[in-house]
C-alpha positions as CSV (number, residue, x, y, z in Angstrom):
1,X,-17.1,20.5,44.7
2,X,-17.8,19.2,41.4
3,X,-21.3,17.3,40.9
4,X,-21.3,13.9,40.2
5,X,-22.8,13.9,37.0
6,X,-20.3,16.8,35.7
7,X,-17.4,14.3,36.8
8,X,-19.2,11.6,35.1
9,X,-20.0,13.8,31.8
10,X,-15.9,14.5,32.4
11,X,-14.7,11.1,32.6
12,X,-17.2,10.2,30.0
13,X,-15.7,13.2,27.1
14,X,-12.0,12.1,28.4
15,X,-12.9,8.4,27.1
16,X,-14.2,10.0,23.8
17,X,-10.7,12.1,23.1
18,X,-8.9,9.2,24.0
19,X,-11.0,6.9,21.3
20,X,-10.8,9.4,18.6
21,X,-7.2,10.6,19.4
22,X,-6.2,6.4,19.1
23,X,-8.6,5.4,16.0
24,X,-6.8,5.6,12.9
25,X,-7.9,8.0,10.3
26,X,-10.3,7.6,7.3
27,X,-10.2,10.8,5.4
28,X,-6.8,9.7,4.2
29,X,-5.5,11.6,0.8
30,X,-4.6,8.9,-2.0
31,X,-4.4,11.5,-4.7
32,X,-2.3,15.0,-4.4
33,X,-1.7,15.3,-8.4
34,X,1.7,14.7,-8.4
35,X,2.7,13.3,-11.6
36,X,5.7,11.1,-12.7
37,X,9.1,12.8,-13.3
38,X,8.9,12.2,-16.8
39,X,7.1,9.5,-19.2
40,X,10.2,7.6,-18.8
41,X,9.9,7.6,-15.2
42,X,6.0,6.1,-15.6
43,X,6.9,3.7,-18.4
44,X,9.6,1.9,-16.0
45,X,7.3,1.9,-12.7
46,X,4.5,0.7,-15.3
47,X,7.1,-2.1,-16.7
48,X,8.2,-3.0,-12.5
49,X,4.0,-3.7,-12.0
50,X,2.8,-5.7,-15.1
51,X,6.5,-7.6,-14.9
52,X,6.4,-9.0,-11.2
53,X,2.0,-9.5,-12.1
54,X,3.4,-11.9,-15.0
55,X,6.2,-13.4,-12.7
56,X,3.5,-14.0,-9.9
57,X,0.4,-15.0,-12.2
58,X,0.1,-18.8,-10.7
59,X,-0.2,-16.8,-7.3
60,X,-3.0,-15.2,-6.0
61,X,-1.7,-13.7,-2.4
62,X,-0.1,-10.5,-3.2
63,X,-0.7,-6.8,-4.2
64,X,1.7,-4.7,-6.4
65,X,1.7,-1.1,-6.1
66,X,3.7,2.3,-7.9
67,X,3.6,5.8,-7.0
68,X,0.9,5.1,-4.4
69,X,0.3,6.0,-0.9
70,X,1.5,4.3,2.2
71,X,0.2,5.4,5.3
72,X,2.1,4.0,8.3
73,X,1.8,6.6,11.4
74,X,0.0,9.7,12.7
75,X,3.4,11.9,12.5
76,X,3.1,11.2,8.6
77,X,-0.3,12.6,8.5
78,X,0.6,15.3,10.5
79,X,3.5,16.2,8.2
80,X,1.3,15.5,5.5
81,X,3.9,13.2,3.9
82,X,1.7,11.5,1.7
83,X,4.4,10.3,-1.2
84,X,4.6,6.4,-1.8
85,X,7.6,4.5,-2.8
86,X,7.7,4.2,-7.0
87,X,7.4,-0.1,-7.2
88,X,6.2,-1.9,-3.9
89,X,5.2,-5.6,-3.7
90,X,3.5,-7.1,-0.5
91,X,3.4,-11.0,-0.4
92,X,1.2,-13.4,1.6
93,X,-1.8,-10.5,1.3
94,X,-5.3,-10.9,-0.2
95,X,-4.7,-10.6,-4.3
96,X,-8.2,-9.7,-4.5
97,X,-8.9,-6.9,-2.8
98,X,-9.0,-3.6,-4.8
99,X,-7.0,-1.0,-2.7
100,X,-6.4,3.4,-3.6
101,X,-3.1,3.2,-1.5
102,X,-1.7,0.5,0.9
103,X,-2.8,1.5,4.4
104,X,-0.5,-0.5,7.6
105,X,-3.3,-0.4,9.9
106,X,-5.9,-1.8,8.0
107,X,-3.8,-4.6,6.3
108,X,-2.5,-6.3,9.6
109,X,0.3,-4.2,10.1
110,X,2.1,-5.9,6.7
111,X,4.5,-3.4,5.1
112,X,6.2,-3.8,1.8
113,X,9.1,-6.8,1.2
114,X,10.1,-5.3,-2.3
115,X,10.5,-1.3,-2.9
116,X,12.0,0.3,-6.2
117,X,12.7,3.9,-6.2
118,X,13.3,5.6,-10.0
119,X,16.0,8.3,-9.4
120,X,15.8,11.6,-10.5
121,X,18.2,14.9,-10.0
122,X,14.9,15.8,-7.4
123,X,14.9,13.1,-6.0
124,X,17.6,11.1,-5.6
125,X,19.3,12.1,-2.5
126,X,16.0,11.8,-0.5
127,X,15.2,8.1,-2.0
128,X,19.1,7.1,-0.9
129,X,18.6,9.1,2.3
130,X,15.6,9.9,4.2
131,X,13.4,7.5,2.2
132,X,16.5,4.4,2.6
133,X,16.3,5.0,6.5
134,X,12.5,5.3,6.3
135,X,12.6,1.7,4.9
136,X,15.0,0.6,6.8
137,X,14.0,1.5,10.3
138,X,10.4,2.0,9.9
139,X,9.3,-0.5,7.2
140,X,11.6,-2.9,7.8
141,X,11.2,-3.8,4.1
142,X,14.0,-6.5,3.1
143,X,15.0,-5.5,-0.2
144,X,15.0,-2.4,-1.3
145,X,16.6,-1.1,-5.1
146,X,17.5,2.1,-6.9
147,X,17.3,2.6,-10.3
148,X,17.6,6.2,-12.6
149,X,16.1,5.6,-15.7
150,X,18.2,7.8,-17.4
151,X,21.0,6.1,-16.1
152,X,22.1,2.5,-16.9
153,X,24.4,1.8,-14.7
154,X,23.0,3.3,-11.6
155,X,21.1,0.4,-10.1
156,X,22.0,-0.4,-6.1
157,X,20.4,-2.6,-4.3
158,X,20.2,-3.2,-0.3
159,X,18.9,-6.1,1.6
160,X,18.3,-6.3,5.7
161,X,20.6,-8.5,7.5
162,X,20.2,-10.3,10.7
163,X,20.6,-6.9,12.4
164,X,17.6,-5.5,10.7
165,X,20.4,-3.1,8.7
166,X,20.9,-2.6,5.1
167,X,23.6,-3.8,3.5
168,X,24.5,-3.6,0.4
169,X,23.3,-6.4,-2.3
170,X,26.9,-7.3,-4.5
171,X,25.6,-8.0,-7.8
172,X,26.4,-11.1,-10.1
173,X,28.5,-11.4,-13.3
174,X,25.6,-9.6,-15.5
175,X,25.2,-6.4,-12.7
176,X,22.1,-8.0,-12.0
177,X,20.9,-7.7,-8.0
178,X,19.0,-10.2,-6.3
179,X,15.2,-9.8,-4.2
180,X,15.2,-12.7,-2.0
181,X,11.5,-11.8,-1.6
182,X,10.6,-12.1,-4.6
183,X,12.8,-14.8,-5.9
184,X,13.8,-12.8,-8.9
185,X,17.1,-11.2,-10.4
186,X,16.7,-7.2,-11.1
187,X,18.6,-6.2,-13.8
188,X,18.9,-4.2,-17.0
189,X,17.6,-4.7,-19.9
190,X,17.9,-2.5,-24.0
191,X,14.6,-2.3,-25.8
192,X,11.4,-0.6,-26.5
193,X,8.6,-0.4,-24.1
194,X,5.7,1.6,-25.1
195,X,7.4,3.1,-28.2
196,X,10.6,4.6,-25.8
197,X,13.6,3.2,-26.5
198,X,16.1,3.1,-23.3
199,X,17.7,0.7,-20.6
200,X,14.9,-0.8,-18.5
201,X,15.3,-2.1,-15.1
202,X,13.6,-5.6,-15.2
203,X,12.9,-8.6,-13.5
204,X,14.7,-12.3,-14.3
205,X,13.8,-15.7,-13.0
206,X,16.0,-17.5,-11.2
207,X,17.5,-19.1,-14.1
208,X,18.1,-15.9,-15.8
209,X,15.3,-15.6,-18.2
210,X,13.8,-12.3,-18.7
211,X,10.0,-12.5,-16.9
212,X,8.3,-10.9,-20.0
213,X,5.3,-8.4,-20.1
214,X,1.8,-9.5,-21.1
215,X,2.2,-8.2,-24.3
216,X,6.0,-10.0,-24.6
217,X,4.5,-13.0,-23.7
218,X,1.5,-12.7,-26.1
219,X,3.9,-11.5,-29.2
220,X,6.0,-14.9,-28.0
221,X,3.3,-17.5,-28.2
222,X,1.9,-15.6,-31.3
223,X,5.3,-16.2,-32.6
224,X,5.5,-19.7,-31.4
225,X,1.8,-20.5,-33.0
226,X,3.4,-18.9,-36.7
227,X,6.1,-21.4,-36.2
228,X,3.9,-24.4,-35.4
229,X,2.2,-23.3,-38.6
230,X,5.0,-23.0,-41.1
231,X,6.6,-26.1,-39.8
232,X,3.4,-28.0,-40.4
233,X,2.9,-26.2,-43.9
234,X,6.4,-26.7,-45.0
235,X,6.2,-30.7,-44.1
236,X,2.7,-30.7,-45.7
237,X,4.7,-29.6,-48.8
238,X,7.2,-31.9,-48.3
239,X,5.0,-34.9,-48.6
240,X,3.0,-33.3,-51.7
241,X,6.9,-33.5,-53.1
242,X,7.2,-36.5,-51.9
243,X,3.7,-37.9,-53.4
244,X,4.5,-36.1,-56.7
245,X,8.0,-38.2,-56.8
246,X,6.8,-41.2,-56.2
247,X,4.0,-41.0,-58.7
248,X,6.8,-40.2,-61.4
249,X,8.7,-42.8,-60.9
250,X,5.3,-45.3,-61.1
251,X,4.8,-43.7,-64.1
252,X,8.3,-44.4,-65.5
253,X,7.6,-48.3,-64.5
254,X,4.9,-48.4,-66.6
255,X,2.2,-48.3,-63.5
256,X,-0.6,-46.2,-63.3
257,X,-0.9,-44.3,-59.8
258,X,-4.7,-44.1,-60.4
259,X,-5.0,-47.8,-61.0
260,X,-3.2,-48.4,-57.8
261,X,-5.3,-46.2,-55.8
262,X,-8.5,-47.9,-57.2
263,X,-6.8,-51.2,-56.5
264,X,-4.8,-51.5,-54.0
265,X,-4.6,-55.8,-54.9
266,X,-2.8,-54.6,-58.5
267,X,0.2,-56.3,-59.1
């Protein structure tokens, strides 16, 4: 028979391995070196982040993440499935906090409401397959988008229904899909971003306007304060021409505009 206190240390060492076995980890991995599929790839997820930061600025309750780790389970540590989705936004979270990767368990069990995967050849049936069910059935995350950067017309878009199944987003007369999260269009859009030239996928208010970068929207009001500064310079002008006629004609009347500005009583 087993003493007492070696049942007790037992029962005592069972607890333990059920504690550690049920806490969550904290040696979590939020780096494995994994770069971007190419510069285009980093200059898009870079134009998703600072894009949806401008859209949000009055807003300080959510977090905006790309190419970062999401740890939601223990079979994902186990499989040492690390990889984060490209573009994720989390709303009605604490702006502040500085985070390495988005961790469930440790933000109240909040997943992301907007992902954006960036196609690749590598990639691209996993992001519309086992990633798309991931989200789907695991994340629960309501809108979810595609886009290959090399690509223009490739962007999809999916958005849970009642059923908690994706369906497929039909998009409007420009292409452009809608994230009911977010309250923004997702569309195209030509330019240069970072010196690369090529069809972005960006975000559009409700009305349509493009949501510009930081650096859009400090080349715009830069733009608008140039305006404001040639309008007032060329009316400036037009009333030292207007001035300069006026004293011509005094002149031509015999009057002496000095004499008039001495005395204003002259008649």
């Amino acid at each position: 028979m087993m003493p007492v206190e070696s049942i007790a240390e037992e029962i005592d060492r069972e607890a333990e391995l059920f504690y550690e076995a049920h806490q969550p980890p904290t040696d979590l991995i939020f780096d494995d070196g994994a770069e971007m599929e190419s510069n285009r790839h980093r200059i898009a997820m870079s134009v998703l982040i600072r894009s949806v930061e401008q859209g949000l600025a009055n807003r300080n309750d959510f977090f905006v993440g790309g190419n970062m780790f999401i740890y939601y389970s223990a079979k994902q540590l186990r499989n040492r499935d690390f990889r984060g989705p490209d573009f994720f936004a989390v709303l009605g979270v604490d702006g502040n906090t500085s985070r390495q990767g988005w961790v469930v368990w440790e933000e109240n069990g909040r997943y992301p409401d907007v992902i954006v995967e960036l196609l690749s050849p590598s990639t691209a049936n996993e992001d519309t397959g086992k990633k798309k069910d991931i989200y789907e059935q695991v994340f629960r995350t309501p809108d979810y988008f595609v886009f290959d950067p090399f690509e223009p017309n490739s962007l999809r878009g999916w958005h849970l229904d009642n059923n908690q199944r994706y369906q497929p987003l039909v998009p409007n007369e420009r292409g452009w899909l809608w994230s009911q999260s977010l309250g923004f269009w997702l569309g195209t859009w030509e330019g240069i971003v970072d010196r690369e030239t090529a069809t972005w996928v960006r975000f559009y208010d409700e009305s349509g306007n493009l949501i510009l970068l930081p650096e859009e929207a400090a080349q715009q009001q830069a733009e608008a304060a140039q305006q404001q500064a040639e309008a007032a310079q060329q009316q400036a002008e037009q009333e030292r021409q207007r001035a300069s006629r006026l004293e011509a004609r005094l002149r031509e009347l015999g009057e002496d505009p000095n004499d008039l500005t001495l005395n204003p009583n002259h008649s």
